[in-house]
C-alpha positions in Angstrom: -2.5 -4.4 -43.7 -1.1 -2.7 -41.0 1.7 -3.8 -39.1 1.6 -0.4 -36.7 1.0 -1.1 -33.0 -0.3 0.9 -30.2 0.6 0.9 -26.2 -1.2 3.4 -23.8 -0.8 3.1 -19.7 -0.8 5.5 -17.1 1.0 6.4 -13.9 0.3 8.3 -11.0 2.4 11.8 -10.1 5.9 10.9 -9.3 5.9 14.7 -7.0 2.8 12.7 -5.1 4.2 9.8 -4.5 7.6 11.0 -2.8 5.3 13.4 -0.3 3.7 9.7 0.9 7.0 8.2 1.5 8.3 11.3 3.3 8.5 10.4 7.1 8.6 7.1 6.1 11.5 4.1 6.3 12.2 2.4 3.6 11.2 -1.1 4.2 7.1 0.3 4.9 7.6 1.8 1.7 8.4 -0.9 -0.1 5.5 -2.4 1.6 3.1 0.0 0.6 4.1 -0.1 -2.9 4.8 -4.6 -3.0 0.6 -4.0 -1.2 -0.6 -1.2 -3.4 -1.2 0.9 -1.1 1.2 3.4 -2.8 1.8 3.6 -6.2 4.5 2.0 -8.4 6.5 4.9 -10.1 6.6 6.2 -13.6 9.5 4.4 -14.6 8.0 0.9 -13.7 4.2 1.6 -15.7 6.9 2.9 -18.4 8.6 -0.6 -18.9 5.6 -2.6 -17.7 7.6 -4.4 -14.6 6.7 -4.8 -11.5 7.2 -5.0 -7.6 6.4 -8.4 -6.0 8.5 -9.2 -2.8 10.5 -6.7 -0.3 12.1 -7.7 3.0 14.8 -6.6 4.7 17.8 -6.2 1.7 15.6 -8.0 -0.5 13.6 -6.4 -3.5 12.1 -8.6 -6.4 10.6 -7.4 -9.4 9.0 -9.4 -12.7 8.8 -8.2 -16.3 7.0 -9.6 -19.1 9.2 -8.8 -22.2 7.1 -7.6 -24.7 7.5 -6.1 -28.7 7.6 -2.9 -27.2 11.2 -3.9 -25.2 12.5 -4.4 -28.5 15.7 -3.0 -29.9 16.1 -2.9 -34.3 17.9 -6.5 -33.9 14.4 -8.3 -33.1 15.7 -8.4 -29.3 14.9 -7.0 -25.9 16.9 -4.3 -25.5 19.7 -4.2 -22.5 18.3 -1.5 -21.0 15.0 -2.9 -20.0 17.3 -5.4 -18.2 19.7 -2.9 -17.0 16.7 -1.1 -15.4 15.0 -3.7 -13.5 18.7 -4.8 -12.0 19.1 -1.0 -10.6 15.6 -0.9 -9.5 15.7 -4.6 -7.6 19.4 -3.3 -6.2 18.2 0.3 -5.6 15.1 -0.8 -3.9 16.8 -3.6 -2.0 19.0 -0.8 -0.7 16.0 1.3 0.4 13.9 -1.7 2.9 17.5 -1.5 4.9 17.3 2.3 5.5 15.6 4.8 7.7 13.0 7.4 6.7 14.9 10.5 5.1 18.1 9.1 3.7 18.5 9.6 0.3 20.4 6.9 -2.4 21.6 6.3 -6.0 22.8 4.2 -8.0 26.9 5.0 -8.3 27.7 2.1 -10.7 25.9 -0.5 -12.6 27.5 -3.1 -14.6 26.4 -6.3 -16.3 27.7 -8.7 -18.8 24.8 -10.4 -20.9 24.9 -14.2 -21.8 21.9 -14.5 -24.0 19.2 -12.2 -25.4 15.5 -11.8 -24.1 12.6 -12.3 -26.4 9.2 -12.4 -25.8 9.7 -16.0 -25.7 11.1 -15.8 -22.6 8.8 -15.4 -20.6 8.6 -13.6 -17.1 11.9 -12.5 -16.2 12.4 -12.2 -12.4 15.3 -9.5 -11.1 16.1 -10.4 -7.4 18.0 -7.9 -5.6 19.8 -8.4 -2.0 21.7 -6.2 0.0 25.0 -7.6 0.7 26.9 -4.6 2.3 24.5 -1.6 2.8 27.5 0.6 3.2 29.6 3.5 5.6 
């Protein structure tokens, strides 16, 4: 008996996706991806999470955790979680600014009281702008 899985998605071309946001603010963005009207990107078919709410310096994002998140302990690993908290921060950033201004994440830090499992369940990642910066 095999214990071997398999996991095939797809996603659409990330090169594609930033010419439909160009000319764009952020916030219709958002929209268009929260609507599917645009695409999610690579990195979200990837680890299987998703867009679900924007507003203004507010993105939200839900993740299933799954065998495939796992680590060699039997655990998600951080960076699933890690990811989903720079996308809900990065993207909160982006509904507060105007079409053509670029961001990144500078730092990122998080400290982890207890593990995700597939047990767990959904795991929501709310992020909201508090200073938007300069």
């Amino acid at each position: 008996m095999s214990t071997e899985r398999t996991r095939t998605y797809t996603w659409e071309d990330p090169l594609a996706l930033h010419g439909k946001m160009a000319g764009r603010p952020g916030l219709e963005v958002m929209q268009m991806m929260v609507s599917g009207e645009l695409p999610p990107p690579p990195i979200a078919e990837t680890l299987g999470f998703h867009l679900v709410e924007v507003a203004p310096g507010r993105a939200v994002f839900d993740c299933e955790p799954a065998e495939f998140h796992y680590n060699p302990i039997g655990i998600v690993h951080a960076g699933l979680a890690m990811t989903l908290m720079d996308s809900a921060m990065g993207l909160a950033f982006v509904t507060t600014i105007e079409a053509g201004v670029g961001w990144t994440t500078l730092e990122l830090k998080a400290n982890f009281t207890r593990a995700l499992t597939v047990a767990t369940g959904v795991v929501r990642c709310v992020g909201t702008v508090v200073h938007p910066g300069r």
